[in-house]
N, C-alpha and C positions, 0 to 999 in steps of 0.2 A: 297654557302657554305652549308656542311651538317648540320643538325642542332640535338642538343638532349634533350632529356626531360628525367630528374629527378624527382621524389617524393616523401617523405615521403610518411609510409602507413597510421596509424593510424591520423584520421582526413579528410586528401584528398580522400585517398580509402575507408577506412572502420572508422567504427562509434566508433572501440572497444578502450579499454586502456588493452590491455590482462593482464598486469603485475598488474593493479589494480582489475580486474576480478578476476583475480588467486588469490591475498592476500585474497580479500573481500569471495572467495568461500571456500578456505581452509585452514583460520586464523582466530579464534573467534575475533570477531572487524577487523578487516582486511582491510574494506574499512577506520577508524580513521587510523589506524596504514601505514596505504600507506598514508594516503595522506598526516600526518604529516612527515613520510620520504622524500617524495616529497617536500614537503616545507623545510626541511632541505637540501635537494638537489638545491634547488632554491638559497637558500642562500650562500651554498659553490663556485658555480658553477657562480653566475651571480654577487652576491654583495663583498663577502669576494675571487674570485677570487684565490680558493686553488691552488697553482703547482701540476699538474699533476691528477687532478680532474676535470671530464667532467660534462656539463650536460647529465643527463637520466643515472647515474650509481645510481643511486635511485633501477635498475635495479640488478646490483652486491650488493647494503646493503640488500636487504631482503631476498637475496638467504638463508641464514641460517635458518633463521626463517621457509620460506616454508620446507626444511628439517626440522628442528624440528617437524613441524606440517603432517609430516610422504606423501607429494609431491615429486613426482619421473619424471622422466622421460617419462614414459607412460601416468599418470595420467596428464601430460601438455599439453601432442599429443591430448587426445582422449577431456579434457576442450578447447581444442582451435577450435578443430574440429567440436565441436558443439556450439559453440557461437562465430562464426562468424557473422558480420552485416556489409554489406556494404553499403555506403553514394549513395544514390539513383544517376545513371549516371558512377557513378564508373567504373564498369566491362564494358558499352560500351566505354567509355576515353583509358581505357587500350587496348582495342582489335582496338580501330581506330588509337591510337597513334605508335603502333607497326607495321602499313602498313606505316608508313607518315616516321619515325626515330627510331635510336637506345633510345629506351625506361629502364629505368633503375628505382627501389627501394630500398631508402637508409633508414631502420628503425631501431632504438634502440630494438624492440621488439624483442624478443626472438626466435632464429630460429622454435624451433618446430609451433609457431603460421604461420610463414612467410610461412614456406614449405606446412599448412594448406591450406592457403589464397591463396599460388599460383596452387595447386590442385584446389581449389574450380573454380577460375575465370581463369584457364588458362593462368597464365603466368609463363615464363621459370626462375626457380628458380635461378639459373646459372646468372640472369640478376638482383640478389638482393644482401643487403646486409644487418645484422641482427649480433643480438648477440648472441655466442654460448653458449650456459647450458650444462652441463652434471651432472647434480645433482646425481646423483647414482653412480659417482665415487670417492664421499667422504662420511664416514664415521662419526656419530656424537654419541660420548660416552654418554652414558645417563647423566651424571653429567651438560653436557655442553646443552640437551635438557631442563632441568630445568632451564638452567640459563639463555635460552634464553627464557624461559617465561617468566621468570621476566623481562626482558629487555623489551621485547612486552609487556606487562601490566604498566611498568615507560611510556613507549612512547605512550601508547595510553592513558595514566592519565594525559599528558602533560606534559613529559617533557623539562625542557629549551635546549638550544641551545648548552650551555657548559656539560650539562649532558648526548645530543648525540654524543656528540664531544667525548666522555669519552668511550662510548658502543662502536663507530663503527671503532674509531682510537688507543684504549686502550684497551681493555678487550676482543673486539671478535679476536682484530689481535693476542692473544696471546693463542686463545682457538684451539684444532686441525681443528675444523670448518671455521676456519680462513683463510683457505689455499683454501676454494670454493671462497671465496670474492675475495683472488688475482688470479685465475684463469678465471674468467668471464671477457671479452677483452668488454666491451659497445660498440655500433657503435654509439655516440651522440655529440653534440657537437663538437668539436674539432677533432673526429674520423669520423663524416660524413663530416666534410669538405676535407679530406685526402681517404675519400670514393670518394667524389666526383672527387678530382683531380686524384685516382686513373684512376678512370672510360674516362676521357679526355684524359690521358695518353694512354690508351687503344684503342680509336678511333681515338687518331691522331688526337682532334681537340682544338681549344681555349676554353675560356671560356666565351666568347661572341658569339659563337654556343648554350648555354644552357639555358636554361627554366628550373627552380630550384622551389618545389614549398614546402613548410615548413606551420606549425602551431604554432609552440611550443619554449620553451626555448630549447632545444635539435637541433632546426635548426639554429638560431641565426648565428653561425659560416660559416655554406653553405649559408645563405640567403645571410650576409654581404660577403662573396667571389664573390658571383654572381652581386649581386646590381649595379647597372651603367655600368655593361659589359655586362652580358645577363639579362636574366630579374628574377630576384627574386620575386617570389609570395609567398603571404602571402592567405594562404583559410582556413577563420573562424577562424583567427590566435587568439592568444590570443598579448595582450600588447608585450610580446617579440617577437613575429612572423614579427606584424605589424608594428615595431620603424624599422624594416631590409628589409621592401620589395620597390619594384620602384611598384606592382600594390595590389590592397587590393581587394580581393573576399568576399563578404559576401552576402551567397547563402545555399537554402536548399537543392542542388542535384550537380553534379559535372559538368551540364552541360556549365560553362563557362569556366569551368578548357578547357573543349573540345577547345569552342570556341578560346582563347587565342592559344592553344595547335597549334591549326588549322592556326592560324596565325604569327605563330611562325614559321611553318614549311615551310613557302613560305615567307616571309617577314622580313626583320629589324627588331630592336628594334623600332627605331622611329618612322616608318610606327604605330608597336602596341601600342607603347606610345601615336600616335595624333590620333587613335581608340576610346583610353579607354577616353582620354581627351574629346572629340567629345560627348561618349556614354553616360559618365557624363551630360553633356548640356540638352543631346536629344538621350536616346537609342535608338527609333524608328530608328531615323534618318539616326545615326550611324551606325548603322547594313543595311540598306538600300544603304547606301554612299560607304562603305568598301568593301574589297571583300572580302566578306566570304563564305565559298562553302557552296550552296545553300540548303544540306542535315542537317547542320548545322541553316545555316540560319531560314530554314521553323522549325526544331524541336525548336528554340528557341523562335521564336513566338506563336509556338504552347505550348508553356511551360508556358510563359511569360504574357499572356493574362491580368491577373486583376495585376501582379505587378513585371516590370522586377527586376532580382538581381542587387546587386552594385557591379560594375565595376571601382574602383577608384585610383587616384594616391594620395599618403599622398603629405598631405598638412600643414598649422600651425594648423589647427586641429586634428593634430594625436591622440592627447587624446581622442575624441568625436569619433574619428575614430573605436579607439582600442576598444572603449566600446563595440561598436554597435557592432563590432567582437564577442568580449566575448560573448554579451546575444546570438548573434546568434549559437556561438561555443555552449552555455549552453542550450539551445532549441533542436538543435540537438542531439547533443550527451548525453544529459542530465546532471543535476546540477554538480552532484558528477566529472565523468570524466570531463566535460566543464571547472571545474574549480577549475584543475591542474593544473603547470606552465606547 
């Protein structure tokens, strides 16, 4: 059977949160002000379960705000274009996986960073899928710039849950600014899962053909569609990433995403389910025992020397699990980004 590989960008491939880059560079406080949107995103999206609210439209509420704070179009292309940072292993994952299978990217991030990132490393944009901006084609009266500073300054002074509820549901839907928040389509949550069945529909194949690989609250919905049919990976997940995957990655370079990837592509689920099981016991061993192509193989001991990554299947320890994700999500990617939903 053919086989396919999905994955998120941010976190798998690259190191960035561009949407929290963007607030933190062109919003005085910008990184408080994201990340308490983000947590009110968290909330709608994962605990209070809004109709018709995805996780990662965190994405769609602060479009205003960057307009107010005078963010265009250009000025997205040209910040994205130079603060790209890819997850050490990355860009070789992507160019081996694209000789082996049809290779696909399903990110909440905003097209102009995606169409960046697939310039930089070479992949066909045409094979992604992202959220589209057009911020220069709305208009913001100046009356309505002020009052979204004030908004920005109640949210970054702390405000409650019901007094965001009020800004983003009640007062901006009714300002002309209003009309950019319902024009941004998010591809997160519940839209990368409808990305992904698109993409199946496209190839003609099941979904026990796919290798899904997620971090975040925003994959939750692709991880749990994939889970027990193909293999849902969780790399450097945070707690939501990790409660939805069948295998847990927690690694400083993307070289086992390869490894699994590689195994995916000639092999069962089972066959790499009693791998990861084995690898756990005795990685040496495992990787010795398995067939793994041997370009693979030697770069991984060659990697691996003083301390291989964890290769794991949750267990009744998933809490201990999820931790050791996070610190390493937060190591990585550093505090701030590490530790967003």
């Amino acid at each position: 059977m053919k086989k396919l590989f999905v994955t998120d960008c941010e976190g798998p491939i690259s190191l960035n949160d561009n949407a929290f880059e963007l607030a933190s560079h062109f919003i005085p406080d910008g990184d408080k002000f994201f990340a308490a949107v983000s947590k009110y995103d968290d909330i709608l999206a994962y605990e209070i379960k809004r109709p018709g609210y995805n996780a990662g439209d965190t994405l769609k509420l602060i479009t205003p705000f960057l307009k107010a704070y005078n963010v265009t179009n250009d000025k997205i292309v040209e910040f994205s274009k130079e603060n790209i940072s890819l997850v050490p292993w990355a860009r070789e994952l992507l160019q081996r996986v694209q000789g082996l299978m049809p290779s696909y990217i399903i990110s909440t991030s905003y097209k102009q960073y995606i169409e960046a990132l697939c310039n930089l490393i070479n992949f066909p944009l045409e094979n992604t899928y992202y959220t589209s901006l057009d911020i220069d084609s709305h208009e913001l009266p100046e009356d309505e710039r002020e009052k979204l500073f004030q908004f920005k300054d109640m949210i970054v002074e702390g405000a409650d849950f019901e007094t965001m509820d009020k800004i983003f549901f009640e007062e901006i839907p009714q300002m002309r600014i209003g009309k950019l928040i319902e024009d941004v389509k998010t591809v997160g949550g519940e839209g990368k899962r409808l990305a992904l069945k698109e993409i199946l529909k496209k190839e003609k194949l099941p979904i026990k053909s796919t290798l899904y690989i997620g971090d975040s609250i925003t994959d939750v919905e692709p991880l749990r569609y994939t889970r027990g049919r193909g293999l849902a990976v969780s790399f450097n997940g945070n707690h939501y990433a990790v409660r939805e995957a069948d295998i847990v990655i927690i690694a400083e370079n993307a070289l086992p995403l390869a490894l699994i990837a590689d195994l995916h592509s000639r092999f069962g689920r089972d066959y790499i389910i009693e791998f990861v099981k084995a690898y756990t016991m005795d990685p040496e061993r495992a990787l010795e025992n398995f067939r793994i192509s041997y370009n693979i193989f030697e770069k991984f001991m060659e990697t691996s020397k003083k301390k291989f990554p964890r290769i794991l299947i949750p267990d009744d320890n998933i809490e201990e699990i999820a931790e050791e994700s996070l610190q390493m999500r937060k190591r990585v990617r550093g505090e701030a980004i590490g530790g967003l939903g």
